[in-house]
C-alpha distance (Angstrom), angle and dihedral (degrees) to the residues before:
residue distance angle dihedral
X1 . . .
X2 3.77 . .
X3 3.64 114.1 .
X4 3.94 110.7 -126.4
X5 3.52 127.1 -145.7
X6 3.69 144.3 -121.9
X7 3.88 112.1 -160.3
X8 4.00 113.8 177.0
X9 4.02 107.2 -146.4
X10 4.10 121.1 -141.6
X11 3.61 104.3 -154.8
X12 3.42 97.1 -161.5
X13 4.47 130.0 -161.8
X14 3.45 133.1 171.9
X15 4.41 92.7 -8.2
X16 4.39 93.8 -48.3
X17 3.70 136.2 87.2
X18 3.68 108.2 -105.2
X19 3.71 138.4 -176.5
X20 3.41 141.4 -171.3
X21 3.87 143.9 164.6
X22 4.05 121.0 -95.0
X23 4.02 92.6 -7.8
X24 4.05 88.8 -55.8
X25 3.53 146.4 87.8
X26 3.99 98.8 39.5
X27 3.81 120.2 -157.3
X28 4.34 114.0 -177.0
X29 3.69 106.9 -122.8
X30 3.85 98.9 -175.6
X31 3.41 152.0 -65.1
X32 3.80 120.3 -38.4
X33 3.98 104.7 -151.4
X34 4.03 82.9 55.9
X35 4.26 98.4 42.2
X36 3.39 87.0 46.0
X37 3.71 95.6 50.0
X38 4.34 85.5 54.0
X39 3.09 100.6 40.1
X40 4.38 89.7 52.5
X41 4.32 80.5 44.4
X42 3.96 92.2 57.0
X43 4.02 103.7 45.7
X44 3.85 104.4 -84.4
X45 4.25 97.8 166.4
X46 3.87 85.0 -148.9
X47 3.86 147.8 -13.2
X48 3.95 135.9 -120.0
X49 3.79 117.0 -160.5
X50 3.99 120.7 -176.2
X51 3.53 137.6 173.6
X52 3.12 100.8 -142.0
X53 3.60 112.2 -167.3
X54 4.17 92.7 38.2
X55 4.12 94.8 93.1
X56 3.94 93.0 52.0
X57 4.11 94.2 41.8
X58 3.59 87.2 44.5
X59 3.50 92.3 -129.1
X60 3.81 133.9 144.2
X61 4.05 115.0 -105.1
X62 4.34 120.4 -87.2
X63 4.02 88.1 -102.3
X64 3.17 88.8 175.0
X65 4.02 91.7 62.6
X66 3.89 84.5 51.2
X67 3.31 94.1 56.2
X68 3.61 104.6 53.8
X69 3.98 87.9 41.8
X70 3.90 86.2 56.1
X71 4.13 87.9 48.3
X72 3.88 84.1 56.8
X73 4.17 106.8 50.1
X74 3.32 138.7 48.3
X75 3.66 97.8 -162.9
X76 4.05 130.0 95.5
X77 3.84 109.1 -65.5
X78 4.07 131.0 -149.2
X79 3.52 120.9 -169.4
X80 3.79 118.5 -175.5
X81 3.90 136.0 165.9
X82 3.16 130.8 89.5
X83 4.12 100.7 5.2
X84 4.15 96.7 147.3
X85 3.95 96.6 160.9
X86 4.15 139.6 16.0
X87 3.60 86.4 -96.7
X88 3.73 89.9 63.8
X89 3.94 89.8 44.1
X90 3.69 93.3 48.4
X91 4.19 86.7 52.6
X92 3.26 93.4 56.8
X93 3.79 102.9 42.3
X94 3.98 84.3 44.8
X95 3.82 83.6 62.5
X96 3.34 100.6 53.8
X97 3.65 117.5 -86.2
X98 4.14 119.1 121.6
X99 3.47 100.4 -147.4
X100 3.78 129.9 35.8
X101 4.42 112.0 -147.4
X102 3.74 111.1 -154.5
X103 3.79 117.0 -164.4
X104 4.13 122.9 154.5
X105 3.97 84.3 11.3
X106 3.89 92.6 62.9
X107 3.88 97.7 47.7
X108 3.88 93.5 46.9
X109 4.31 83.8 52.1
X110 3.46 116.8 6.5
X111 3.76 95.4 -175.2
X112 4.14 81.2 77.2
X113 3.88 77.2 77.5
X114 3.70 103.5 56.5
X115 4.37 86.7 27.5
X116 3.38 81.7 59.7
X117 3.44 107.5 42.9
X118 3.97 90.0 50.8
X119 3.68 92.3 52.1
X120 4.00 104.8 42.2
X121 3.84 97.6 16.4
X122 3.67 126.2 -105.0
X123 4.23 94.6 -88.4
X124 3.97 83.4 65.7
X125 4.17 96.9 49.9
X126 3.72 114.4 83.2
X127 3.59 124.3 177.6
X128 3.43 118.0 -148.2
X129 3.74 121.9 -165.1
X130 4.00 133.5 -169.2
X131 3.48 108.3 -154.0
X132 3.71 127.4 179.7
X133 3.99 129.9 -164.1
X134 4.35 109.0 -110.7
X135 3.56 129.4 166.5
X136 4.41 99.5 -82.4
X137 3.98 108.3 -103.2
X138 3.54 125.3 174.2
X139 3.71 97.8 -91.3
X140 4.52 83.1 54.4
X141 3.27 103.9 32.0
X142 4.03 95.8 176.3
X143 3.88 86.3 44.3
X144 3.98 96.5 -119.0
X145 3.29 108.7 111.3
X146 3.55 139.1 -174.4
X147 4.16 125.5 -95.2
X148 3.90 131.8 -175.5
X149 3.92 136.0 -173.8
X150 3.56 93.9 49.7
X151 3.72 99.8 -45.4
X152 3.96 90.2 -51.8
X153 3.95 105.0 108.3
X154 3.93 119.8 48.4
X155 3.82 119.7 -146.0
X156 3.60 108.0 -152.3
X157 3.88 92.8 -127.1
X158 3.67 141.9 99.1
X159 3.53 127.6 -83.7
X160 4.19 89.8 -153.9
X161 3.39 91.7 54.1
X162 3.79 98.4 47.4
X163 3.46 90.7 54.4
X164 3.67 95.2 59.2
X165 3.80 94.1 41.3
X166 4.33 84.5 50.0
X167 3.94 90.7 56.2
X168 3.62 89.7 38.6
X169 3.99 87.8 54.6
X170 3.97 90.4 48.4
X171 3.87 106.9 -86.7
X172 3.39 108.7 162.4
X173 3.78 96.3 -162.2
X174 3.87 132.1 11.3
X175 4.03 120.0 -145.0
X176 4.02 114.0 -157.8
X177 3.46 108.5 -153.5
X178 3.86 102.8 -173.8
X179 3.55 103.0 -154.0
X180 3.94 97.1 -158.2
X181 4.05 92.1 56.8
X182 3.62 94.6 38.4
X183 4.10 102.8 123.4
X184 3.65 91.1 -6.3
X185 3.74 95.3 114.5
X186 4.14 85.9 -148.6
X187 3.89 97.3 112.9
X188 3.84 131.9 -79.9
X189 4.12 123.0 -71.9
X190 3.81 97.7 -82.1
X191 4.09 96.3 177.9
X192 3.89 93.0 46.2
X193 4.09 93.2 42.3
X194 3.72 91.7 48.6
X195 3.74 102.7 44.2
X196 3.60 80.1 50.0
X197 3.40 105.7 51.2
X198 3.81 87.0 47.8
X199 3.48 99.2 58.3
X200 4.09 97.0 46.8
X201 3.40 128.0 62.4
X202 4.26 98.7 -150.6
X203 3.86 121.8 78.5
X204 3.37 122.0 -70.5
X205 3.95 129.5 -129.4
X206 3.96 113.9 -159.6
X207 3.82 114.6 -159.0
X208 3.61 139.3 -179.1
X209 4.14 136.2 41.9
X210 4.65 96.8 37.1
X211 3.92 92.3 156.6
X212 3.92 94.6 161.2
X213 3.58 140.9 -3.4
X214 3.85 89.8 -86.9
X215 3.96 96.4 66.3
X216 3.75 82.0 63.7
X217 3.51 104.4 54.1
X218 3.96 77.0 43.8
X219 4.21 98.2 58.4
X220 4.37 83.3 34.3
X221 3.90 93.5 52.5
X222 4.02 103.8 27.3
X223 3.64 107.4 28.3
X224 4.15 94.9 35.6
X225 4.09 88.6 -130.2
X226 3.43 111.4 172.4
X227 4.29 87.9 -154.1
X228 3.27 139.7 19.2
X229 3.80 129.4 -156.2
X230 3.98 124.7 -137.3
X231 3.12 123.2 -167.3
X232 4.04 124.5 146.4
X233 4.31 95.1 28.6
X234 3.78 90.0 59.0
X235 3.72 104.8 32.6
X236 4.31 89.4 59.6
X237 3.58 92.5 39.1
X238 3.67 102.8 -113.9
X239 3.51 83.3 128.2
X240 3.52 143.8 17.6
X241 4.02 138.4 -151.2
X242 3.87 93.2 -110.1
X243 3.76 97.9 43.8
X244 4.06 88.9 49.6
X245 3.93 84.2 47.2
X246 3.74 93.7 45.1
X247 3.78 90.1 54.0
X248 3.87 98.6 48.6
X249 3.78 93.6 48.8
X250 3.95 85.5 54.6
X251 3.67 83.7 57.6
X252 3.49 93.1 51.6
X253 3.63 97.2 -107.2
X254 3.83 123.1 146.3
X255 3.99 110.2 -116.5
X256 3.82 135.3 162.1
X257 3.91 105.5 -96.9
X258 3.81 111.3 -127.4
X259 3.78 109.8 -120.1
């Protein structure tokens, strides 16, 4: 049985972990070098670290912040935000992160995939999507389509098909970030996960709406997600990584104990 994994995200502006509901309405929740250092102390199988506001400033990512997260865990590390060319990949892997998750970067040149993947390897290339529920149209046929800059600027194409064409490129993982669930607390995007994770053949990452440990087993079970990001449960305590591991091994699902 495949082992799935629970990988806490830092959403990170202006130097502080911040979260908000839907891509809007950002509140800081704390510092990121020391949530990322509890959250690697109490079982988290991975971290996700983005700077968040980077793509639509059109700024380079806080490095520095990356670094001194890196110093901290000992647990696989994606950076994203920002990451425009292999130069900015190769920064961020130099500072310690293992994987590298391109998002607004990848749509506006999608040869960064396949660059990228030649360069690092495939197992460090993520593609990370924000995807939003619209009425379908020709151009989105399965009426999710694609978003960039923080959820700001619709593309007017197809979140299915971009997954396919981001394996196809070389991504090694894919992260659906559904923007209407993002915050929500209401569960994850089963329909979009699912029909994703059918039509790929690399692990996939659901994101956006974990209110309890249930919506988990939900996106693990129903949607066939190899991952599933928390964000809001676990950063305000209502929840910790144990507890939602305790509860999926009572369901019978296969989780990394925490030593």
């Amino acid at each position: 049985m495949v082992t799935k994994r629970i990988i806490p995200c830092l959403d990170v502006r202006d130097g502080k972990v911040t979260k908000g509901v839907a891509f809007k309405g950002n509140v800081d929740v704390g510092d990121p070098v020391e949530m990322a250092r509890f959250y690697y102390e109490n079982g988290a199988d991975e971290l996700v670290f983005y700077d968040i506001t980077a793509s639509n400033e059109k700024r380079n990512i806080m490095i520095e912040v990356v670094s001194a997260v890196a110093g901290e865990i000992f647990i696989p590390f994606s950076v994203g935000g920002g990451l425009r060319t292999l130069e900015d990949m190769r920064a961020v892997l130099l500072a310690g992160a293992e994987k590298v998750s391109i998002d607004s970067g990848a749509v506006r040149d999608p040869s960064l995939i396949s660059r990228g993947a030649e360069a690092f390897g495939s197992q460090c290339v993520v593609l990370s999507m924000q995807v939003k529920n619209v009425e379908p149209r020709d151009s989105v046929p399965s009426g999710y389509e694609i978003y960039i800059d923080g959820g700001r600027q619709p593309m007017g194409f197809d979140a299915l098909e971009w997954s396919q064409r981001g394996v196809e490129l070389g991504a090694g993982e894919l992260v659906v970030n559904s923007i209407d669930q993002d915050g929500t607390k209401s569960g994850y995007e089963l329909d979009l996960t699912g029909k994703i994770a059918e039509l790929v053949s690399v692990p996939v990452i659901a994101s956006g709406g974990a209110g309890n440990p249930e919506h988990l087993r939900d996106v693990f079970l129903q949607s066939r997600a190899d991952a599933a990001i928390v964000a809001s449960i676990t950063h305000y305590g209502e929840f910790s990584i144990s507890s939602i591991k305790s509860y999926l091994q009572q369901e019978e699902m296969s989780v990394r104990n925490v030593w």
